[in-house]
C-alpha positions in Angstrom: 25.5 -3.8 -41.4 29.5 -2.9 -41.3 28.0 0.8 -40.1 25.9 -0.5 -37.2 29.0 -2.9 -36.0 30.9 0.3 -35.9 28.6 2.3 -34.4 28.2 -0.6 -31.6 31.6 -0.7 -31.3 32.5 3.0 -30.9 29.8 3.1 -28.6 31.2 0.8 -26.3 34.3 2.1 -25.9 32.9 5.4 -25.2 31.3 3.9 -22.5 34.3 2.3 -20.8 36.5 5.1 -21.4 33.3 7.1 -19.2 33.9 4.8 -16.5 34.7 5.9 -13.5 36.2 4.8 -10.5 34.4 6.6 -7.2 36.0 6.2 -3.5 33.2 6.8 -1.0 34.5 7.4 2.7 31.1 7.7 4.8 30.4 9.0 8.7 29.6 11.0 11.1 32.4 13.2 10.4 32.1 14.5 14.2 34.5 16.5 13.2 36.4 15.3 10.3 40.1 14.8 11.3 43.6 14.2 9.1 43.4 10.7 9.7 40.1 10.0 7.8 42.0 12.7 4.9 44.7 10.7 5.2 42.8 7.1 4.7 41.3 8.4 1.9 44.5 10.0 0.0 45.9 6.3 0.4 42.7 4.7 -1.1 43.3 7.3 -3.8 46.8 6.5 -4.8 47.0 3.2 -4.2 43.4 2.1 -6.4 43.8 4.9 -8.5 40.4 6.1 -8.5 39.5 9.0 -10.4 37.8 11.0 -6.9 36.7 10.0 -3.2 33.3 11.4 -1.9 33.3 12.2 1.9 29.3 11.1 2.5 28.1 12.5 6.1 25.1 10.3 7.3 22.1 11.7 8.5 21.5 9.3 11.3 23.6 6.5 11.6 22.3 2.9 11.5 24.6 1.6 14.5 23.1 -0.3 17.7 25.1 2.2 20.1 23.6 5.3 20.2 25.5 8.0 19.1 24.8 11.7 19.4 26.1 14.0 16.9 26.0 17.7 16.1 23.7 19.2 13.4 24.6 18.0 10.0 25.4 21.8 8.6 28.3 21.9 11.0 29.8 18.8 10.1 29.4 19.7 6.7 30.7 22.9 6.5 33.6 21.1 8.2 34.6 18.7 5.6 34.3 21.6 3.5 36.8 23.6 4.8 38.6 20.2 5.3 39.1 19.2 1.7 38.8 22.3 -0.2 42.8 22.2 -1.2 42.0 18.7 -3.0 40.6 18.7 -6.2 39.9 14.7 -6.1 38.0 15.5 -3.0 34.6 16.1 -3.1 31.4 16.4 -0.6 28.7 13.8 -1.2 25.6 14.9 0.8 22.5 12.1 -0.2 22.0 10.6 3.1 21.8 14.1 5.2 19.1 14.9 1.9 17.0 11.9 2.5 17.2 12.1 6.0 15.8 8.9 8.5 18.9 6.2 9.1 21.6 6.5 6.7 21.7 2.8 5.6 24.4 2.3 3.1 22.3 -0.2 1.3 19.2 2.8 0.2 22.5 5.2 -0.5 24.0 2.7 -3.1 21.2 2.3 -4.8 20.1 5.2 -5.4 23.4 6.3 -6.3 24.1 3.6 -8.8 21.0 4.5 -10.5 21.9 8.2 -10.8 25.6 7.7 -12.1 25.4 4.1 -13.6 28.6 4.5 -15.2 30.3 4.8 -11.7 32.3 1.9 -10.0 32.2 2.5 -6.4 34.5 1.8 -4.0 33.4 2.0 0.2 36.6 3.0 1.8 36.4 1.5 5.7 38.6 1.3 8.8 39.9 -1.9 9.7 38.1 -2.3 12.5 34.5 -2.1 10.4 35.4 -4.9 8.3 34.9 -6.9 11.3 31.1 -6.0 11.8 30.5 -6.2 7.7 27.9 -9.5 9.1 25.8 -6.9 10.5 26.0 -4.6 7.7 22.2 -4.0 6.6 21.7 -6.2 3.2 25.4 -6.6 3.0 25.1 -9.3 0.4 22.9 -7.4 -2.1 25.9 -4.1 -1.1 28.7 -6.7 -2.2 27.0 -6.6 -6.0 27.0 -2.9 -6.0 30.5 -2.0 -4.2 33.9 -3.0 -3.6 34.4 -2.7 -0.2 38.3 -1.0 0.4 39.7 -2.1 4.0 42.3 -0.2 5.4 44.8 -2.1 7.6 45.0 -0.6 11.3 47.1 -2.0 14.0 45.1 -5.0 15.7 42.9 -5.5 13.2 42.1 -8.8 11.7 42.3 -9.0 7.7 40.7 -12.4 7.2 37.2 -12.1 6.4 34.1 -14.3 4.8 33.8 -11.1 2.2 35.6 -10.4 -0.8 37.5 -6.8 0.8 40.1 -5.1 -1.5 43.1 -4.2 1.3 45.5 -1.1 1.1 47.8 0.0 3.8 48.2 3.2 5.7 49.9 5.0 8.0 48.9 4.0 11.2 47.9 7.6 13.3 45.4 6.5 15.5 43.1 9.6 15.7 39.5 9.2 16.5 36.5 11.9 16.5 36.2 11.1 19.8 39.6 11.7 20.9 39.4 15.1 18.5 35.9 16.0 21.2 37.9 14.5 24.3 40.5 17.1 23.5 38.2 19.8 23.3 36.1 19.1 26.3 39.7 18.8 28.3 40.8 22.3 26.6 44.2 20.0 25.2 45.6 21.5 21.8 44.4 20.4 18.5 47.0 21.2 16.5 48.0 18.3 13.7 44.6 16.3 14.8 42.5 18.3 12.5 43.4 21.0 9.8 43.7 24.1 10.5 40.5 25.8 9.1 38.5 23.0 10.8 40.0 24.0 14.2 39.2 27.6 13.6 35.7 26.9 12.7 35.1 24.6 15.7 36.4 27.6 18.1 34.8 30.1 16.6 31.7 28.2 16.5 31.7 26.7 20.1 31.4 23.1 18.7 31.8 20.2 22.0 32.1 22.4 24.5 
């Protein structure tokens, strides 16, 4: 009997101390910019979680259409974006399954596959706004813990239980980044480096 409580025991622990806690910053990614690296470092530090996956969507669920270009590109481009950061990695389910990326179908299958992962959904500001609209938000709230980041202008009361963090506030947008581009203006310190020389040498927005 003492054996078994000790084996129960140990075996709990183990399992807590395999815990891990698992940013997940999702989008288009059309391109990737410093300010969505940035966002995510913050959510890093300041929750302390063990990695952040940067999760491209295939087809995003929004009302507005938006066009994007082909999912290799963008993710060769988060790629080259985060391959200095060892607690960044690429997360590529919803470009695999393909159809709208619904964050709902992307949770769950994730939370089956790694069920000793807490998540945590990194968002702008400005998205914790339309959370309402979020498809099966309430069944989401039991498998995340949505991470808002504050932005100038943004609200931070809410009906749903959002963990806040701050950042610096560098208003970049992807489609300020493809703005740019179409207006030949200079990129430099809106997107890193390798990024920028893979969108030139790859014609990408133009």
């Amino acid at each position: 009997m003492l054996n078994t409580v000790i084996f129960l025991t140990a075996s709990l622990v183990y399992k807590r101390m395999e815990q891990k806690k698992i940013g997940i910053l999702g989008g288009t990614f059309n391109p990737i910019h410093l300010g969505h690296l940035i966002m995510a470092e913050q959510a890093l530090s300041q929750l302390k979680l063990d990695k952040v996956l940067f999760m491209p969507d295939y087809l995003p669920p929004h009302i507005d259409h938006k066009d994007t270009i082909d999912a290799f590109d963008r993710i060769n481009m988060i790629k080259l974006a985060i391959a200095d950061n060892s607690n960044f990695k690429l997360e590529t389910i919803e470009v695999d399954r393909g159809g709208k990326s619904y964050s709902f179908d992307t949770m769950v299958q994730l939370t089956k596959n790694h069920p000793n992962n807490d998540y945590y959904f990194i968002i702008g500001g400005d998205m914790v706004e339309y959370l309402p609209k979020w498809y099966r938000i309430n069944d989401l709230l039991k498998m995340v813990t949505f991470v808002g980041v504050k932005r100038l202008g943004n609200k931070v009361e809410t009906e749903y239980p959002v963990k806040w963090i701050s950042s610096p506030l560098i208003d970049i947008s992807s489609t300020y980044v493809r703005n740019s581009i179409l207006h030949h203006r200079d990129l430099r310190y809106l997107v890193p480096n390798q990024v920028l020389n893979y969108i030139k040498e790859n014609g990408l927005y133009e």
